[in-house]
PQR file of N, CA, C, O and H, with PARSE charges and radii, in Angstrom:
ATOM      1  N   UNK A   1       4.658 -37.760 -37.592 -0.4000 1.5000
ATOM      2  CA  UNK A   1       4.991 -38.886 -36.728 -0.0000 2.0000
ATOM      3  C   UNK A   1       3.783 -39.820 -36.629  0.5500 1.7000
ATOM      4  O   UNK A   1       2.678 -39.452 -36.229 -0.5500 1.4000
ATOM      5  N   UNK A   2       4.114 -41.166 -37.061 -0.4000 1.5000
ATOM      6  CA  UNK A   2       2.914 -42.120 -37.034 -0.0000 2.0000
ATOM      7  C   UNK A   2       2.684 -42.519 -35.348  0.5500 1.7000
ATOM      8  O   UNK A   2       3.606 -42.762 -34.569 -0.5500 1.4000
ATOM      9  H   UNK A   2       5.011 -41.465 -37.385  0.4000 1.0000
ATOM     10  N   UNK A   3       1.628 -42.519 -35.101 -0.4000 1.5000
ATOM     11  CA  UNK A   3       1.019 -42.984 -33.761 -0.0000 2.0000
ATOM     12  C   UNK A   3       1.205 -44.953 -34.378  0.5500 1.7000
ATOM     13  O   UNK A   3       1.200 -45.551 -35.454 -0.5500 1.4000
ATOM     14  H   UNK A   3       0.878 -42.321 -35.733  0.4000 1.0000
ATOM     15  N   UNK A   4       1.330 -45.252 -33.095 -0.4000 1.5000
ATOM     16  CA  UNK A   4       2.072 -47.123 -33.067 -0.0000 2.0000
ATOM     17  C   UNK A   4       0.662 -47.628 -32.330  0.5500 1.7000
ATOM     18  O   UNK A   4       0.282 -47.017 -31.331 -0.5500 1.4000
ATOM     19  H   UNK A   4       1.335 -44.767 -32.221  0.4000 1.0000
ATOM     20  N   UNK A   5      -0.084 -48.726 -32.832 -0.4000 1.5000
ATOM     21  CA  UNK A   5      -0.742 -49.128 -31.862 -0.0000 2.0000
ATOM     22  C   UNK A   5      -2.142 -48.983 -32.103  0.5500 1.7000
ATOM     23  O   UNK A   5      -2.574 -48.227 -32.973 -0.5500 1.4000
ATOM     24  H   UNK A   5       0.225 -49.222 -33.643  0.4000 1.0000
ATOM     25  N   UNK A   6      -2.594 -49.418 -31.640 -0.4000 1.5000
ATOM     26  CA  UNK A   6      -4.398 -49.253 -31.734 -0.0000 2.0000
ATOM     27  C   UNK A   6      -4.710 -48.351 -30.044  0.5500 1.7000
ATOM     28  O   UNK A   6      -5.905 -48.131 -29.844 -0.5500 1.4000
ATOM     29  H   UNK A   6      -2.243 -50.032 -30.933  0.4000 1.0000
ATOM     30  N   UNK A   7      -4.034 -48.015 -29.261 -0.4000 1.5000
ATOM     31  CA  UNK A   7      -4.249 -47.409 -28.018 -0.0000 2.0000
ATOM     32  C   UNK A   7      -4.862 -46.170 -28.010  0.5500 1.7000
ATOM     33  O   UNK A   7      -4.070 -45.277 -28.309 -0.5500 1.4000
ATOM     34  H   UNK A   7      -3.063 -48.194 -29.423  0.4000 1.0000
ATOM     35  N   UNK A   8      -6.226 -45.712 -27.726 -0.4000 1.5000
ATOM     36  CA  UNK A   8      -6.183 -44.204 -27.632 -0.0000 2.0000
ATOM     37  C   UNK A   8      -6.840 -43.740 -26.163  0.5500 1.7000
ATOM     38  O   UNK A   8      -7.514 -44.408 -25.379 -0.5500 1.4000
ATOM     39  H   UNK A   8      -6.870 -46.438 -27.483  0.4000 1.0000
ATOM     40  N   UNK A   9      -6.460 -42.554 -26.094 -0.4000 1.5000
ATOM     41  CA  UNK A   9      -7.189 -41.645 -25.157 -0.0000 2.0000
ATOM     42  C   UNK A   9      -8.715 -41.587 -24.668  0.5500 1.7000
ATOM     43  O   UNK A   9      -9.361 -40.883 -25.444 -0.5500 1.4000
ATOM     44  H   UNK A   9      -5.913 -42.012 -26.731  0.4000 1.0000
ATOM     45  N   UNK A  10      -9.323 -41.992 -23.853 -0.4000 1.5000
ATOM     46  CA  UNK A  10     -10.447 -41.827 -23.737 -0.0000 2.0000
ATOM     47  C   UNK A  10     -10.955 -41.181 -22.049  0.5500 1.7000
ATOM     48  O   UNK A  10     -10.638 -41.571 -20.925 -0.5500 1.4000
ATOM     49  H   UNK A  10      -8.798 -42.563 -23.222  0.4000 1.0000
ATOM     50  N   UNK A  11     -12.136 -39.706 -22.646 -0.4000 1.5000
ATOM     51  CA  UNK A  11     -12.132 -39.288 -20.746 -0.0000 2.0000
ATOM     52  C   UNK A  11     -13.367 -40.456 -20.482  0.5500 1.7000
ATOM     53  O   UNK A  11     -13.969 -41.090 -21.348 -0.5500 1.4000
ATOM     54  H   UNK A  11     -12.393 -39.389 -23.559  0.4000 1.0000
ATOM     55  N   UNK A  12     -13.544 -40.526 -18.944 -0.4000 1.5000
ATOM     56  CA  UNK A  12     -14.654 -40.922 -18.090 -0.0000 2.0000
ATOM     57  C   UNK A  12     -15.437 -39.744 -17.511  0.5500 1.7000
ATOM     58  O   UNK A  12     -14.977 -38.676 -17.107 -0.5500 1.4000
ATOM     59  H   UNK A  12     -13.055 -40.011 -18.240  0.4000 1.0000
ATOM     60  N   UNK A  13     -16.909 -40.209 -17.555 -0.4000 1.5000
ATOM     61  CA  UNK A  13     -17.277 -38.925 -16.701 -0.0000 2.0000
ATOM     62  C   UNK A  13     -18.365 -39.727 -15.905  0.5500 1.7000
ATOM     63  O   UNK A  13     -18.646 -40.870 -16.266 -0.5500 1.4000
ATOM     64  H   UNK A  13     -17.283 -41.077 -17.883  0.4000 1.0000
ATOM     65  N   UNK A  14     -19.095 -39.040 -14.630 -0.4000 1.5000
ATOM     66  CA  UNK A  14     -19.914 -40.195 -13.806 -0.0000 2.0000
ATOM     67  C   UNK A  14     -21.201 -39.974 -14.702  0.5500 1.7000
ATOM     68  O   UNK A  14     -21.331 -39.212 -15.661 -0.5500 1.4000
ATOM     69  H   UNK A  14     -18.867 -38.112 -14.337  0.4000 1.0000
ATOM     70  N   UNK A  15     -22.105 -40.829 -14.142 -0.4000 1.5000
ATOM     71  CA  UNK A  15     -23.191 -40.749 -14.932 -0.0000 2.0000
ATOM     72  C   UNK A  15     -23.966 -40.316 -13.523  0.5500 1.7000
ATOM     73  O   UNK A  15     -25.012 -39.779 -13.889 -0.5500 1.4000
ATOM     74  H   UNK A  15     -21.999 -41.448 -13.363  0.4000 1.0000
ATOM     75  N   UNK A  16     -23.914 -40.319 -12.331 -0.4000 1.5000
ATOM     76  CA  UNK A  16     -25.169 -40.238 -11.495 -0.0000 2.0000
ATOM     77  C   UNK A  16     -24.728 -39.028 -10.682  0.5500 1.7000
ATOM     78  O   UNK A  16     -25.261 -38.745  -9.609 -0.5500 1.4000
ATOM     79  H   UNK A  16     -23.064 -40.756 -12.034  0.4000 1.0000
ATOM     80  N   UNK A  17     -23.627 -38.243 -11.287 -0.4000 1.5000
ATOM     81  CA  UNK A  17     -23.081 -36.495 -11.283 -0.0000 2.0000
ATOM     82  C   UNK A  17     -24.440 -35.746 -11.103  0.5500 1.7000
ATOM     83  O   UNK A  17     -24.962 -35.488 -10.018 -0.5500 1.4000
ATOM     84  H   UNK A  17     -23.194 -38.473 -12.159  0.4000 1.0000
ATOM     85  N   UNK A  18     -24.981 -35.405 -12.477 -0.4000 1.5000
ATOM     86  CA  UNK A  18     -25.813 -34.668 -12.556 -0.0000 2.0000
ATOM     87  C   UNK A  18     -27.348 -34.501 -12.054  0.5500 1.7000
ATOM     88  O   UNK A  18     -28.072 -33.506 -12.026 -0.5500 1.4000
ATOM     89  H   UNK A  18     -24.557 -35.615 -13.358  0.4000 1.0000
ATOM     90  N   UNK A  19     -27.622 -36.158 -11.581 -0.4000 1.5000
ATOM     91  CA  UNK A  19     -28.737 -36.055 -11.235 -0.0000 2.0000
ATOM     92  C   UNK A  19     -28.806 -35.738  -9.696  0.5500 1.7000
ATOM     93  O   UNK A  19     -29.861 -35.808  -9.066 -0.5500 1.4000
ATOM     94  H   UNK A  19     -27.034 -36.967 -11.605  0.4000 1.0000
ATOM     95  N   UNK A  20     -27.199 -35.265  -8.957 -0.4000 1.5000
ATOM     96  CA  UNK A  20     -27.697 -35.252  -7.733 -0.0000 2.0000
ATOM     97  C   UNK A  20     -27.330 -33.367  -7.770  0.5500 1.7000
ATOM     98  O   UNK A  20     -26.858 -32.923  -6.724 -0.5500 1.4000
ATOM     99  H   UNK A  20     -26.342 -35.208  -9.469  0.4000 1.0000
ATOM    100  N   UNK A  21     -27.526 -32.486  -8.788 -0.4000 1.5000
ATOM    101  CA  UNK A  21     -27.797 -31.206  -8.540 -0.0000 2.0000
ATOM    102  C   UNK A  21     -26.319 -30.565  -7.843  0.5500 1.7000
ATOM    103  O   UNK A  21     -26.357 -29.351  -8.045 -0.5500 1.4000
ATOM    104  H   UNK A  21     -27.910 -32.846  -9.638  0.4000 1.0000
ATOM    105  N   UNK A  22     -24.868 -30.984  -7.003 -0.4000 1.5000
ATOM    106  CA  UNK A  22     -24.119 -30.696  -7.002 -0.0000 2.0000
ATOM    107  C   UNK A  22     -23.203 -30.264  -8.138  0.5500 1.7000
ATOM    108  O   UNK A  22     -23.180 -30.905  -9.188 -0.5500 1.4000
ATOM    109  H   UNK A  22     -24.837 -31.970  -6.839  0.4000 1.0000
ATOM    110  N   UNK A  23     -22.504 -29.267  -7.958 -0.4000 1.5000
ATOM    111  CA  UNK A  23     -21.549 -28.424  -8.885 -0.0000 2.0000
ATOM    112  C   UNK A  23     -20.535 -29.320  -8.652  0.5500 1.7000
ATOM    113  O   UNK A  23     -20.237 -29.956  -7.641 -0.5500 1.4000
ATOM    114  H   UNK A  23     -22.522 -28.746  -7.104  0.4000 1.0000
ATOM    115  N   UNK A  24     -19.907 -29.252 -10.084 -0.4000 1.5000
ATOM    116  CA  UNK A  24     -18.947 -29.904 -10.560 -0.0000 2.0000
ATOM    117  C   UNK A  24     -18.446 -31.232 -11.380  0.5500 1.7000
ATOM    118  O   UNK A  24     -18.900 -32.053 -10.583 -0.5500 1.4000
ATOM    119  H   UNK A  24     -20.150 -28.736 -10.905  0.4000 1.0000
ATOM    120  N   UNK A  25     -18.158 -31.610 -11.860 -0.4000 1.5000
ATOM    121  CA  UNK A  25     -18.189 -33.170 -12.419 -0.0000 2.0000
ATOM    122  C   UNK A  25     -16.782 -33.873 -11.888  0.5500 1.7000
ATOM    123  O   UNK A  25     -15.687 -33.450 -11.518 -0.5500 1.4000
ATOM    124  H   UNK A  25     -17.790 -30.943 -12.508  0.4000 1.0000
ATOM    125  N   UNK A  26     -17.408 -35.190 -12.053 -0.4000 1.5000
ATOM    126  CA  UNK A  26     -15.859 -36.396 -12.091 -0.0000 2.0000
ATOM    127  C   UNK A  26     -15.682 -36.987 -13.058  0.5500 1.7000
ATOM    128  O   UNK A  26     -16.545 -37.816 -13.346 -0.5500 1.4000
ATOM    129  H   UNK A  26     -18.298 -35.534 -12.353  0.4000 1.0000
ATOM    130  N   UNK A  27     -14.661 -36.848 -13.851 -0.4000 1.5000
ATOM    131  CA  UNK A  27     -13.712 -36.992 -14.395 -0.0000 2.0000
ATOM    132  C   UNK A  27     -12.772 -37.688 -14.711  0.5500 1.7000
ATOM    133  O   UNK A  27     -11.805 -36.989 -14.408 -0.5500 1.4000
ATOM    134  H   UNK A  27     -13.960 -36.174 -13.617  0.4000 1.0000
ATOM    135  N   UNK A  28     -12.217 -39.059 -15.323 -0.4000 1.5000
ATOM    136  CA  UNK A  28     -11.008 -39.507 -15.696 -0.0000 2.0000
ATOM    137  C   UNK A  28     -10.831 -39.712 -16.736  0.5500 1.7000
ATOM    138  O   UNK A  28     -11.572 -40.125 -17.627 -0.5500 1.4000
ATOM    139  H   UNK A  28     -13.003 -39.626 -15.570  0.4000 1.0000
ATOM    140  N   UNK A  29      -9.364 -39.310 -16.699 -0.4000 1.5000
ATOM    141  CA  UNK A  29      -8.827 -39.940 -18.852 -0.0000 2.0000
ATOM    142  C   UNK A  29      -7.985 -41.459 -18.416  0.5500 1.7000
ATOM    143  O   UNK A  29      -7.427 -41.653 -17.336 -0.5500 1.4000
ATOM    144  H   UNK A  29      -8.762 -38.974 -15.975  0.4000 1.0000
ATOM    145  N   UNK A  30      -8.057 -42.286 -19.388 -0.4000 1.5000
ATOM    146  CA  UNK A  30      -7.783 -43.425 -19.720 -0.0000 2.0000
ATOM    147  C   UNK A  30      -7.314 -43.736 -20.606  0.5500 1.7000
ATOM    148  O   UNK A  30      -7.363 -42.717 -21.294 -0.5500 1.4000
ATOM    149  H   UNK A  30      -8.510 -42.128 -20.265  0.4000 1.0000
ATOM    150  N   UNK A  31      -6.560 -44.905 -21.500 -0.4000 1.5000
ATOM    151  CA  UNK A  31      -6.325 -45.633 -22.365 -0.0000 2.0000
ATOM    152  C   UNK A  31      -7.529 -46.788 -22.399  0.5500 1.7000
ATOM    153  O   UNK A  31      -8.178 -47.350 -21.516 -0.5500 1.4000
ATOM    154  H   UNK A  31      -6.520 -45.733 -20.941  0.4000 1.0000
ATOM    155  N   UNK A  32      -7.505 -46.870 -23.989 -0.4000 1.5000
ATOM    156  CA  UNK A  32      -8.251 -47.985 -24.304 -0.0000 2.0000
ATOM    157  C   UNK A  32      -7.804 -48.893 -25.616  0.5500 1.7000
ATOM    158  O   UNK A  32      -7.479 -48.298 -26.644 -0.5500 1.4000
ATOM    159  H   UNK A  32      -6.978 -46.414 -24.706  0.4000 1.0000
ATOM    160  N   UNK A  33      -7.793 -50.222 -25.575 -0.4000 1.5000
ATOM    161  CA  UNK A  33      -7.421 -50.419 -27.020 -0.0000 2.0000
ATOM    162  C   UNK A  33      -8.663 -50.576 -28.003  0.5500 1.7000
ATOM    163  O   UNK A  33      -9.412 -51.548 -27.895 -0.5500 1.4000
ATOM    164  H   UNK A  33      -8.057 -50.706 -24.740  0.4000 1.0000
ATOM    165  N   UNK A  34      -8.828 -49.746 -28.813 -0.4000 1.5000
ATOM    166  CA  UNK A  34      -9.743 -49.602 -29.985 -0.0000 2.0000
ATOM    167  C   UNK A  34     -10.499 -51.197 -30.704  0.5500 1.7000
ATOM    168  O   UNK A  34     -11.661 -51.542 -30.919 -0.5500 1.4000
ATOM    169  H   UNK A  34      -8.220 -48.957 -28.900  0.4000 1.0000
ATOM    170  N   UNK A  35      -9.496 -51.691 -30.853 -0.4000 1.5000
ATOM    171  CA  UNK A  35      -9.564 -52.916 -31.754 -0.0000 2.0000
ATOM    172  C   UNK A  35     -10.443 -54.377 -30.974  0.5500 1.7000
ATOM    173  O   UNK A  35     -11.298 -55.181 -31.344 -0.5500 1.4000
ATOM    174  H   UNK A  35      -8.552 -51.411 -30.678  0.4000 1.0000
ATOM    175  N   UNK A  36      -9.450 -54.064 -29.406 -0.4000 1.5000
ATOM    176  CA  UNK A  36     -10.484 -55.178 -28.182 -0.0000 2.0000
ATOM    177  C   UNK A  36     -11.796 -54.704 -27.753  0.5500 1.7000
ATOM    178  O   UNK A  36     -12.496 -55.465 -27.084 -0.5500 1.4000
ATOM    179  H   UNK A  36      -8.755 -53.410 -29.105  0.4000 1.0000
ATOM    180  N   UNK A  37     -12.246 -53.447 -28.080 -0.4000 1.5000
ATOM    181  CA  UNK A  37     -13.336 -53.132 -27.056 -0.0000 2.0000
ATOM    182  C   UNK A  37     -13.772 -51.729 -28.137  0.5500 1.7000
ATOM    183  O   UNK A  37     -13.218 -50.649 -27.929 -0.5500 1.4000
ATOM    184  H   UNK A  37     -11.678 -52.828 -28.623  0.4000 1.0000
ATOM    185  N   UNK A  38     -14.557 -51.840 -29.009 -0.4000 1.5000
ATOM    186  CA  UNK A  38     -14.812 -50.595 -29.982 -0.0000 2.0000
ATOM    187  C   UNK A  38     -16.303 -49.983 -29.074  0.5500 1.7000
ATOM    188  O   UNK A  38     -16.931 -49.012 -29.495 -0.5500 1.4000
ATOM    189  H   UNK A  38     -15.007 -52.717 -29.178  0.4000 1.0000
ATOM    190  N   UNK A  39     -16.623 -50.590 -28.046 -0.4000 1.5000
ATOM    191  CA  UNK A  39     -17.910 -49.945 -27.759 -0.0000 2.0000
ATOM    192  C   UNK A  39     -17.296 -48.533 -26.772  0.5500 1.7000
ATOM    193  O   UNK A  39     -16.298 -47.812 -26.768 -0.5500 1.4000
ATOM    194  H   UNK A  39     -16.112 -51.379 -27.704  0.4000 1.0000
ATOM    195  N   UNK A  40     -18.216 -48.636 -26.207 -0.4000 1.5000
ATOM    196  CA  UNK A  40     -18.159 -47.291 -25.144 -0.0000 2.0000
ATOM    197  C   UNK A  40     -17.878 -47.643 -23.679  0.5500 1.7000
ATOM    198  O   UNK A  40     -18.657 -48.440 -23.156 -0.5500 1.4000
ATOM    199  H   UNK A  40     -19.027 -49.221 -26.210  0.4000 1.0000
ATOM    200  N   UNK A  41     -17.071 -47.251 -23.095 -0.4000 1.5000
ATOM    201  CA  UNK A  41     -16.543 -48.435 -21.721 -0.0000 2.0000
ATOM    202  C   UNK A  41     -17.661 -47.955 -20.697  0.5500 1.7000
ATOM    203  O   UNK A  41     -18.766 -47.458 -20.916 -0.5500 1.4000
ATOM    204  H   UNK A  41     -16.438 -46.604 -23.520  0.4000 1.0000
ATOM    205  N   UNK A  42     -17.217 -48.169 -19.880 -0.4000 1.5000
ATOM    206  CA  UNK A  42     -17.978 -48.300 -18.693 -0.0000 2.0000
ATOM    207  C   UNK A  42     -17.510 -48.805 -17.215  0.5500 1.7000
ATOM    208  O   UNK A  42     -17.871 -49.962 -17.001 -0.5500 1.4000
ATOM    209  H   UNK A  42     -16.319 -48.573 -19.702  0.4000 1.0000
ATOM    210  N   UNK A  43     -16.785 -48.196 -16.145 -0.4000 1.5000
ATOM    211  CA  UNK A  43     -15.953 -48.465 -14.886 -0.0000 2.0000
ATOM    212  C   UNK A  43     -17.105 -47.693 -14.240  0.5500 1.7000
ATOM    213  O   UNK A  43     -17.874 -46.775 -14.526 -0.5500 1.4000
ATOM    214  H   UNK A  43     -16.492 -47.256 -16.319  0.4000 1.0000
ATOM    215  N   UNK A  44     -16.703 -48.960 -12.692 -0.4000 1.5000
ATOM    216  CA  UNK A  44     -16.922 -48.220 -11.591 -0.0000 2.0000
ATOM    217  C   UNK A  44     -16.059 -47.525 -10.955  0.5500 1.7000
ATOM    218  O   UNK A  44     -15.288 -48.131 -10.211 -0.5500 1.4000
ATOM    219  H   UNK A  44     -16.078 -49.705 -12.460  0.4000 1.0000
ATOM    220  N   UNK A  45     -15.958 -46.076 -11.077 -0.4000 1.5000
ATOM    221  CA  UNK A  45     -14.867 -45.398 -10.120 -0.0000 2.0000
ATOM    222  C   UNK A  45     -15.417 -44.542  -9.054  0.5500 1.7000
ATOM    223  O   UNK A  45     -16.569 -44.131  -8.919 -0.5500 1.4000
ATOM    224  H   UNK A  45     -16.584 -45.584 -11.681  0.4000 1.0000
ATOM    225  N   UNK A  46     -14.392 -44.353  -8.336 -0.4000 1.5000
ATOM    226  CA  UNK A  46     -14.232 -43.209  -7.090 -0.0000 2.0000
ATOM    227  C   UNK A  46     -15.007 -41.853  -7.412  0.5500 1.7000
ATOM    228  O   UNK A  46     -14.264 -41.395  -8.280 -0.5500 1.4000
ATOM    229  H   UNK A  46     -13.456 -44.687  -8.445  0.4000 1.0000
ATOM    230  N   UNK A  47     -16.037 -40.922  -7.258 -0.4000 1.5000
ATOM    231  CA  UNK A  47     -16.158 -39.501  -7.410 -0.0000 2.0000
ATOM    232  C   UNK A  47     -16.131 -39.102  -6.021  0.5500 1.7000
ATOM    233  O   UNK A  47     -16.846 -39.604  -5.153 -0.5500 1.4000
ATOM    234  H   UNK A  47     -16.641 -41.294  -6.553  0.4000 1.0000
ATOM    235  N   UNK A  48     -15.333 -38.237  -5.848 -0.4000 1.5000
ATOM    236  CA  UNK A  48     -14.636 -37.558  -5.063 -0.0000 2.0000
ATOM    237  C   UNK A  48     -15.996 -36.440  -4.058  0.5500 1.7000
ATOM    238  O   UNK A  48     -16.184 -36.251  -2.856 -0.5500 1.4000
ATOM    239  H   UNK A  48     -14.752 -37.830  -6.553  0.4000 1.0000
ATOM    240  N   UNK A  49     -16.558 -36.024  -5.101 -0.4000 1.5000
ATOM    241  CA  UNK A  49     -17.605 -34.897  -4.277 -0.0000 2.0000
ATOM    242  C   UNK A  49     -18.888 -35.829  -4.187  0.5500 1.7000
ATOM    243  O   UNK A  49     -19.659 -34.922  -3.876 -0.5500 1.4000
ATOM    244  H   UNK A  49     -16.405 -36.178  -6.077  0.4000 1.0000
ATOM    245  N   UNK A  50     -19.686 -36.936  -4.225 -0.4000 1.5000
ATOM    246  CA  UNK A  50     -20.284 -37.194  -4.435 -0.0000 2.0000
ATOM    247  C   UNK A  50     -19.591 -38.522  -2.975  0.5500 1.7000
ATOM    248  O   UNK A  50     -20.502 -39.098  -2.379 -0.5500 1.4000
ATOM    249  H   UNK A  50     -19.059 -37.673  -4.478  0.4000 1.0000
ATOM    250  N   UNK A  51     -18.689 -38.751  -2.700 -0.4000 1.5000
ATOM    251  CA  UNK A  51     -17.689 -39.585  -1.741 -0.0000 2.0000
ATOM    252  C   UNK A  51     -18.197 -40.927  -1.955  0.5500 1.7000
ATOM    253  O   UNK A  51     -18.530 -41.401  -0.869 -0.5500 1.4000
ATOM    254  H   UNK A  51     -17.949 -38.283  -3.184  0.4000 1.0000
ATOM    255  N   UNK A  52     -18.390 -41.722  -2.907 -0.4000 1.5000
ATOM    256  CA  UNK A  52     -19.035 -42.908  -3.645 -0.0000 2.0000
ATOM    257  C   UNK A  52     -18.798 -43.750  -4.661  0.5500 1.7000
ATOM    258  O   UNK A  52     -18.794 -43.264  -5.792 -0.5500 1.4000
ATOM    259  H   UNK A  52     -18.119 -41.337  -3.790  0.4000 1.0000
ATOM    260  N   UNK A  53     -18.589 -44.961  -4.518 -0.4000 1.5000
ATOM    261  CA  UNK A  53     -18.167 -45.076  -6.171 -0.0000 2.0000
ATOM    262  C   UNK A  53     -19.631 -44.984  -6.969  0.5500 1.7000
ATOM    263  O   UNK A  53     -20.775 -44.956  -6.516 -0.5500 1.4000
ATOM    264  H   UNK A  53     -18.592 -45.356  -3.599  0.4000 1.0000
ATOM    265  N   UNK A  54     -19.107 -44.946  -8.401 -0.4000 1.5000
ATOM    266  CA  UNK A  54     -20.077 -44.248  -9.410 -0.0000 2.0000
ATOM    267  C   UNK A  54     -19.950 -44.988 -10.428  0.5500 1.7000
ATOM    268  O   UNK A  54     -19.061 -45.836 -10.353 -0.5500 1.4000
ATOM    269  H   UNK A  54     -18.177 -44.969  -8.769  0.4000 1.0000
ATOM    270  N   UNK A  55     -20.911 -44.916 -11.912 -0.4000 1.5000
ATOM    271  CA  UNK A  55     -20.361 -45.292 -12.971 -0.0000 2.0000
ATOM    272  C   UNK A  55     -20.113 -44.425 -13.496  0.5500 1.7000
ATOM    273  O   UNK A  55     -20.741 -43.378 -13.340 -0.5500 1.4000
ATOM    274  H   UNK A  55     -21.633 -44.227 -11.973  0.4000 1.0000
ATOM    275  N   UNK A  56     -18.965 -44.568 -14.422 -0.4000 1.5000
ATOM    276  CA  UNK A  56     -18.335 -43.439 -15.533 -0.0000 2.0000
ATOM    277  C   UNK A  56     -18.151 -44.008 -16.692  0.5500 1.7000
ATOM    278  O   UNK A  56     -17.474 -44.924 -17.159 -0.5500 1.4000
ATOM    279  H   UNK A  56     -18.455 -45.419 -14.548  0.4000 1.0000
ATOM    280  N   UNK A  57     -18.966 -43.196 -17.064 -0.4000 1.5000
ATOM    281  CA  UNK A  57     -19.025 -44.043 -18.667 -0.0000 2.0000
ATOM    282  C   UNK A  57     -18.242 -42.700 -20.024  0.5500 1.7000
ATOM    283  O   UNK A  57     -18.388 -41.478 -20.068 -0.5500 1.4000
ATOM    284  H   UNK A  57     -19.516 -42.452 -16.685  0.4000 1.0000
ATOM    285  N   UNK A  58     -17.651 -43.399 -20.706 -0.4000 1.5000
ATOM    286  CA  UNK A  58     -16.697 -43.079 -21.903 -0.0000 2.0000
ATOM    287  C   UNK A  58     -17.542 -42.021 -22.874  0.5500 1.7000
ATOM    288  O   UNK A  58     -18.496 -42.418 -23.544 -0.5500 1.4000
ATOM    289  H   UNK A  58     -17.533 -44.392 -20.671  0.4000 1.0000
ATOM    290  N   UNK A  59     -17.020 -40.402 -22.885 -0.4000 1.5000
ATOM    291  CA  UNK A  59     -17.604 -39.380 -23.336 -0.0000 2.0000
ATOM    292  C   UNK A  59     -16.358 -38.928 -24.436  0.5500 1.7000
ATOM    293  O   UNK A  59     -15.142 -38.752 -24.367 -0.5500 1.4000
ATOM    294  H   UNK A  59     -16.245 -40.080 -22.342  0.4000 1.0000
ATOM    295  N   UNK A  60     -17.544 -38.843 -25.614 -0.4000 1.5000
ATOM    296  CA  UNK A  60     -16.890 -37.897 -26.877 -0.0000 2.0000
ATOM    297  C   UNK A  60     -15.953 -37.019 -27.057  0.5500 1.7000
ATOM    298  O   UNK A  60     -15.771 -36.531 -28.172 -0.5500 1.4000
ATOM    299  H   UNK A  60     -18.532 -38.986 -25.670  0.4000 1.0000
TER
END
């Protein structure tokens, strides 16, 4: 089955997670279109344990 589209899957993870020594990470999956934006994204979102928005930047 051919995939339609230039759209793929991409997770988020925070970037300022780890430097504060709390367990656990944040996390989101997304769509992206490949073709408009080939770099590596970058949102400010919500992390939940950290109660803040954050940046989450686009992981492998």
């Amino acid at each position: 089955m051919a995939k339609k589209g230039n759209r793929i899957q991409v997770i988020l993870e925070c970037t300022e997670h780890k430097e504060s020594g709390k367990p656990g990470t944040s996390r989101y999956i997304t769509t992206k279109n490949k073709k408009n934006s080939p770099d590596r994204m970058e949102i400010k979102k919500y992390n939940p344990i950290l109660k803040k928005m954050t940046v989450h930047k686009e992981i492998k």
